[in-house]
Each structure stands twice: as C-alpha cells, then as structure tokens.
N, C-alpha and C positions, 0 to 999 in steps of 0.2 A: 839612752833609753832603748837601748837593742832587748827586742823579744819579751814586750809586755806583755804580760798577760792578760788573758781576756776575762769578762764578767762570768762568774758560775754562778746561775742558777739555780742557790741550792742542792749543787752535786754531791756533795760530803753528808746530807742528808737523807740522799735519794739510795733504795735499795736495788734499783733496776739499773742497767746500764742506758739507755736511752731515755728521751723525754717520751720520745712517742709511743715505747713500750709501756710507760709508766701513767702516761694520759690514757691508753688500753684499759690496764690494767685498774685505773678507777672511775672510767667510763663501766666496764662489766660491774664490777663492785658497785656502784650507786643502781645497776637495775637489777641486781640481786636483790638487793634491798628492795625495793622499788615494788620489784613479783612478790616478798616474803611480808612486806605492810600490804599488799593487795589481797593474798591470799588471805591472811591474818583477819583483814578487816571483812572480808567479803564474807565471813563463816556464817 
C-alpha cells in the first residue's frame, strides 16, 4: 500500500486552485448578494 492517496475534496470539481481561495471567493459572492437583496429591498 506504498503512496495512498489522500481524500479530495471535491478537487476535480473545484474551479479555483485552493480551498481557501474558493471559501473567498464565495464568502465575497454570498455579500454581494446579500448588498444587491438590501439595496433591492430597501428602495
């Protein structure tokens, strides 16, 4: 069992090379939304 490999995460799925770039990247996207249903509602 030489050089199992390890658990991915969804990698072959993922458009970004890192998680952390990717948890970024829809952390900003969910309060884009977030300002764009504020603004929307607020009118």
């Amino acid at each position: 069992m030489a050089e199992e490999k390890q658990f991915e995460r969804g990698t072959s799925l993922s458009i970004f090379v890192s998680d952390r770039r990717e948890d970024l990247g829809a952390l900003i996207a969910a309060l884009l939304i977030a300002i764009g249903i504020i603004m929307f509602v607020g009118k």
